[in-house]
C-alpha positions as CSV (number, residue, x, y, z in Angstrom):
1,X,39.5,227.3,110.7
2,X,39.6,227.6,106.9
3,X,43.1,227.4,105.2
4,X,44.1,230.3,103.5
5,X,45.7,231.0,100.3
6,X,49.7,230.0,101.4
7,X,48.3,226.6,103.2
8,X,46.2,225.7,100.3
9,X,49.5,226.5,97.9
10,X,51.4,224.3,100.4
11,X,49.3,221.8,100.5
12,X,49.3,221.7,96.6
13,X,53.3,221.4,96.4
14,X,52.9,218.4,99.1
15,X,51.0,216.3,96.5
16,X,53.7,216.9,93.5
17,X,56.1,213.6,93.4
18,X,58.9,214.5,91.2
19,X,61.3,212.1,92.7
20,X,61.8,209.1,90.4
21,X,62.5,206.0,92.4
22,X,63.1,203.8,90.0
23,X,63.9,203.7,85.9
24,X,61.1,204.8,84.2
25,X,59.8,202.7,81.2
26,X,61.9,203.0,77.9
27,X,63.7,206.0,79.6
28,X,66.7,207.6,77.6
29,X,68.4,209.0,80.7
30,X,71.7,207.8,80.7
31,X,71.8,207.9,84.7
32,X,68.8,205.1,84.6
33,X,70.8,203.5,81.6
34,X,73.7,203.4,84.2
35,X,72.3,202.1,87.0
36,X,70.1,199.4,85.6
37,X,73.7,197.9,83.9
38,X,75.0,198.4,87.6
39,X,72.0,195.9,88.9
40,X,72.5,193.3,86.2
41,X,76.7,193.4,87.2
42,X,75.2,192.7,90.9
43,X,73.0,190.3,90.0
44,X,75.2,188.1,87.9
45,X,77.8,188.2,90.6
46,X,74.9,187.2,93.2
47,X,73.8,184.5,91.2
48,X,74.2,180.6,91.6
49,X,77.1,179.2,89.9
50,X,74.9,175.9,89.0
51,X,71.9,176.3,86.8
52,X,69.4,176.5,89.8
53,X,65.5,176.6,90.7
54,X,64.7,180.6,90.9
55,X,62.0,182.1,91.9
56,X,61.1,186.0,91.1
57,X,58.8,188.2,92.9
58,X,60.6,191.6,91.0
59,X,57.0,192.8,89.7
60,X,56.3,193.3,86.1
61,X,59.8,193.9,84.5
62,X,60.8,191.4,83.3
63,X,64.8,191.8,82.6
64,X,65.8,190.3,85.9
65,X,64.4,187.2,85.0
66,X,65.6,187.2,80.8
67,X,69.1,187.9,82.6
68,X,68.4,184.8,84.7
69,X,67.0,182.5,82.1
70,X,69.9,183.7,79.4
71,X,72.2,182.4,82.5
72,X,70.7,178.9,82.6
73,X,68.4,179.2,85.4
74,X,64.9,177.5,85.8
75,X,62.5,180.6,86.6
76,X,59.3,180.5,88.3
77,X,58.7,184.2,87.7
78,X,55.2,185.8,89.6
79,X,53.5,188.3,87.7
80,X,50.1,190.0,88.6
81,X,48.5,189.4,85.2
82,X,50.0,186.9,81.9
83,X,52.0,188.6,80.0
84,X,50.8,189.5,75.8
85,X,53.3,189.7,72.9
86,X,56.5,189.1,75.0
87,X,58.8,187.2,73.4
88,X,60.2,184.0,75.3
89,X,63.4,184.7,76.8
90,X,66.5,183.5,75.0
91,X,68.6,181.1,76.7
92,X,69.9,177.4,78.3
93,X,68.0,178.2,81.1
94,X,63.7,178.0,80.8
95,X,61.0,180.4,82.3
96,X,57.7,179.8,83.8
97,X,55.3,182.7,84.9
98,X,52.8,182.6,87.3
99,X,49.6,184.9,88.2
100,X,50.0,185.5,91.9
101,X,50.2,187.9,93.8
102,X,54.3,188.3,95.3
103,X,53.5,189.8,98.5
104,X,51.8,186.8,100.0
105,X,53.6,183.5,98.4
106,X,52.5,180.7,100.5
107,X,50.6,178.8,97.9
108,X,54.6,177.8,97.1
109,X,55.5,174.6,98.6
110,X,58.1,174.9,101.2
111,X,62.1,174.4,100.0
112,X,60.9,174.6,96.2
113,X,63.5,176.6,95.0
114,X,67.4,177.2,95.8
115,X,67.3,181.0,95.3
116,X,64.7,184.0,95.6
117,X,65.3,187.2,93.9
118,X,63.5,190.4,95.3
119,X,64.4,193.1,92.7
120,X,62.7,196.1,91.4
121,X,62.1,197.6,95.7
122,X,59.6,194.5,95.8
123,X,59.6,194.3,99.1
124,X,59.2,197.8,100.2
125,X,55.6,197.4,98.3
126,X,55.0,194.3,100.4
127,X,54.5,196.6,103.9
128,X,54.2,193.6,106.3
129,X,57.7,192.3,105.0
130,X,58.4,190.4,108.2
131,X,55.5,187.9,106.8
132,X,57.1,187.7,103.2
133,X,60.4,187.1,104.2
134,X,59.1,184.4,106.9
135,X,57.3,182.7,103.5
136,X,60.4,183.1,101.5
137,X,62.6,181.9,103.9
138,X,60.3,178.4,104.0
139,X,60.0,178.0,100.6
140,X,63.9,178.3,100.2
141,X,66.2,175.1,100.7
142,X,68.5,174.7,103.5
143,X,71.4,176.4,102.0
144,X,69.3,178.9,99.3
145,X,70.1,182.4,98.8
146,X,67.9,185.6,99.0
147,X,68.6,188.7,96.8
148,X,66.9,191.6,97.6
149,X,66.3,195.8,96.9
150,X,64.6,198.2,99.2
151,X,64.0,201.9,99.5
152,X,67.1,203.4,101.2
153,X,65.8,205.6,104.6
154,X,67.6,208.7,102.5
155,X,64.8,208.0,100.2
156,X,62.4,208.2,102.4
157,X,63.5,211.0,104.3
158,X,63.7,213.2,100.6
159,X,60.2,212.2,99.5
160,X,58.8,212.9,102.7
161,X,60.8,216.5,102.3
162,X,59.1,216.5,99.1
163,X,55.5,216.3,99.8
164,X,55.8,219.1,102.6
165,X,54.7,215.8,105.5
166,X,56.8,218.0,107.7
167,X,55.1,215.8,111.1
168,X,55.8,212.3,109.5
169,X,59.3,213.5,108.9
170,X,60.1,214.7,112.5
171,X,58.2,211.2,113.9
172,X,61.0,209.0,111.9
173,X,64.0,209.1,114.7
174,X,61.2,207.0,116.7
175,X,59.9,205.6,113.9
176,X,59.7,201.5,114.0
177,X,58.5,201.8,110.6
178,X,59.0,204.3,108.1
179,X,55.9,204.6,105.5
180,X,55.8,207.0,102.6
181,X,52.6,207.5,100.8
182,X,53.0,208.4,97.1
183,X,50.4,210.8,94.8
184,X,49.0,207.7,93.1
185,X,47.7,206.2,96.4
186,X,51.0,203.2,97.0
187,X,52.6,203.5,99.9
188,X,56.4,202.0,100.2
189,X,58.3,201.0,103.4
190,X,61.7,202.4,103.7
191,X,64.7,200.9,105.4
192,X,68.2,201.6,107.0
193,X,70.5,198.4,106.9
194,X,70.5,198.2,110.8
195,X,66.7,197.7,110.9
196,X,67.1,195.5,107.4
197,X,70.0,193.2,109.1
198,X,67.2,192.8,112.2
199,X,64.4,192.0,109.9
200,X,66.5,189.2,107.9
201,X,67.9,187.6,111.0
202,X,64.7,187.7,112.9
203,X,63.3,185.5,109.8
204,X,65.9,183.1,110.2
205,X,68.4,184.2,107.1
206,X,72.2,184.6,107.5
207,X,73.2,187.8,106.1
208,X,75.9,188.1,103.5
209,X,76.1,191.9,103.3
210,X,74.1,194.6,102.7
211,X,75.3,197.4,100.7
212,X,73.9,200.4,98.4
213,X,72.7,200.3,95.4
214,X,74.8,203.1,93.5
215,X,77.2,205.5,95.2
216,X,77.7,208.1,92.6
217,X,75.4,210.6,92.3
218,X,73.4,211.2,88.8
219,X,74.6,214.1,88.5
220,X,78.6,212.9,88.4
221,X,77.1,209.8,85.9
222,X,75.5,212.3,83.9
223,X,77.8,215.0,83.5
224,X,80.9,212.4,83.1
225,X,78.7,210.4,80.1
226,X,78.0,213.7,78.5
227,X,81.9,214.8,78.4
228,X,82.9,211.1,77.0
229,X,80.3,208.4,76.6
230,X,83.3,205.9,76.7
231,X,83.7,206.6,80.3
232,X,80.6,204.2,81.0
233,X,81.7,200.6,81.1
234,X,84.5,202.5,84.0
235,X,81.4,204.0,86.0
236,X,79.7,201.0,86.4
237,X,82.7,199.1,87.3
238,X,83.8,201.6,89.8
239,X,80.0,202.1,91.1
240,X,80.2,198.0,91.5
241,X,83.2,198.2,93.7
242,X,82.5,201.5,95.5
243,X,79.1,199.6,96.6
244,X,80.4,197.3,98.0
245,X,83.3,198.6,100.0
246,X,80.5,200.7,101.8
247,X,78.9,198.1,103.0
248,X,76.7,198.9,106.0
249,X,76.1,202.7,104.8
250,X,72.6,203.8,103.7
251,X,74.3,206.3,100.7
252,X,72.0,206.1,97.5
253,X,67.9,205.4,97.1
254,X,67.8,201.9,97.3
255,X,69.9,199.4,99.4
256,X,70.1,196.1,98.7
257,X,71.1,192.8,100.5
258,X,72.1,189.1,100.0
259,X,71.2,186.6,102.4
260,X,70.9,183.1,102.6
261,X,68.9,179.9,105.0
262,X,71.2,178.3,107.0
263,X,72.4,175.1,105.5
C-alpha cells in the first residue's frame, strides 16, 4: 500500500535531527559555553595528581588534551587524520598524536599508560564498547584510571521521540542495547548508569562513580546568564557539585563515569 500524504509528511519530520548532542564548533551559546567549562572543572578534578602517561581517544577536539598537556601530562592523543595549522599546546606537560582509529586500540601495548580519557561521547560511537573497554582496560596499569562520557538513556529516548521511530522507542524497556541512528548515517549507543556500572565491572574496572554530566537545564543557564552574566563562574560551581551529589541518576544528555584497574 502506498503512503499517503500525512505518512509521507511524518516520515519527513522523522528525518529532521534538531537535538544538539554536543557543543557545536565555535558556538556562541552561552549554555555550550557553560557546560564545556563544567567538563574541564570535572576533568581537572579527575585527573592524576603526578604528571602521568595519558592516552586520549576524545575524537577530533582537541581541548581535552591542551587541558591535559597545560597540566603536565604526557599525551598520546588518537586522531583519525594529522592535524594542519594547530598550534602545539602550551605547557610542562608534552603531546603526541597518533593516526588510529579509537574504537579498536589494540596496536597499544598492554599497561602503556596510567590513565585513559574517553571524552567527547567516544564511546557511544564505538557500538561494540564491551571490546574497547576490554582493550583499554589491558593497556592501562594496575592501578590506572578511566574517564569516560556517554549518551544518557534520556537522550536516547528524546531523539528517538524526535525522528517519529515510535517502534524502536516502545522496544527499549527490553532493550539490551539502545541504538539511535542519526540523519547523517552514525549511529550512537545510549546508556543508563545501571547497564554502564555492568559493562565497566564485566571488563574488569572498579567503579568510582558515575554521575551526570550537567543537572541544570539550558534553559535555567541561559535565562540566569542573560539577567547577569556574572552569575556564571556560580553555575558551573553549583552544576559541579549538583552532579555529583546525584550520583547514580541518568538526569541530563550525557553521563559520565570514573573508573579505575585494580591495583
Amino acid at each position: 500500500m502506498l503512503p499517503g500524504p500525512d505518512a509521507d509528511s511524518g516520515t519527513r519530520r522523522g528525518r529532521v535531527n534538531s537535538l544538539v548532542c554536543e557543543a557545536p564548533a565555535n558556538s556562541d551559546d552561552p549554555y555550550w559555553a557553560f557546560y564545556e567549562e563544567v567538563a574541564a572543572v570535572q576533568l581537572r578534578q579527575w585527573l592524576p595528581v603526578a604528571p602521568s602517561r595519558v592516552l586520549d581517544v576524545s575524537g577530533q577536539r582537541a581541548r581535552f588534551a591542551r587541558q591535559m598537556v597545560g597540566a603536565g601530562h604526557q599525551v598520546v592523543r588518537v586522531v583519525t587524520e594529522p592535524a594542519r595549522g594547530d598550534s602545539p599546546p602550551s605547557g610542562p606537560g608534552a603531546l603526541l598524536p597518533v593516526v588510529g582509529d579509537a574504537r579498536s586500540l589494540d596496536w597499544f601495548s598492554p599497561g602503556s599508560f596510567d590513565a585513559v580519557l574517553a571524552e567527547a561521547r567516544a564511546l557511544s560511537f564505538c557500538l561494540a564498547t564491551e571490546t574497547t573497554l576490554d582493550e583499554i582496560h589491558t593497556m592501562l596499569r594496575p592501578g590506572g584510571q578511566l574517564l569516560l562520557c556517554v549518551d544518557s538513556l534520556l537522550l536516547g529516548l528524546a531523539r528517538l521521540a524526535e525522528q517519529h521511530r515510535w517502534a524502536e522507542l516502545s522496544d527499549v524497556p527490553r532493550a539490551d542495547v539502545v541504538l539511535v541512528p542519526a540523519e547523517d548515517g552514525t549511529i550512537t549507543r545510549c546508556f543508563w548508569p545501571e547497564e554502564l556500572r555492568a559493562l565497566l565491572t564485566s571488563a574488569g574496572f572498579e567503579v568510582d562513580w558515575i554521575r551526570p554530566r550537567t543537572v541544570l537545564s539550558a534553559e535555567a543557564v541561559k535565562r540566569a546568564v542573560a539577567e547577569d552574566v556574572s552569575c556564571f563562574p556560580t553555575l558551573v560551581r553549583t552544576e559541579v557539585e549538583l552532579a555529583a551529589e546525584r550520583e547514580g541518576e541518568s538526569i541530563g544528555i550525557h553521563l559520565i563515569a570514573s573508573a579505575r584497574r585494580p591495583a
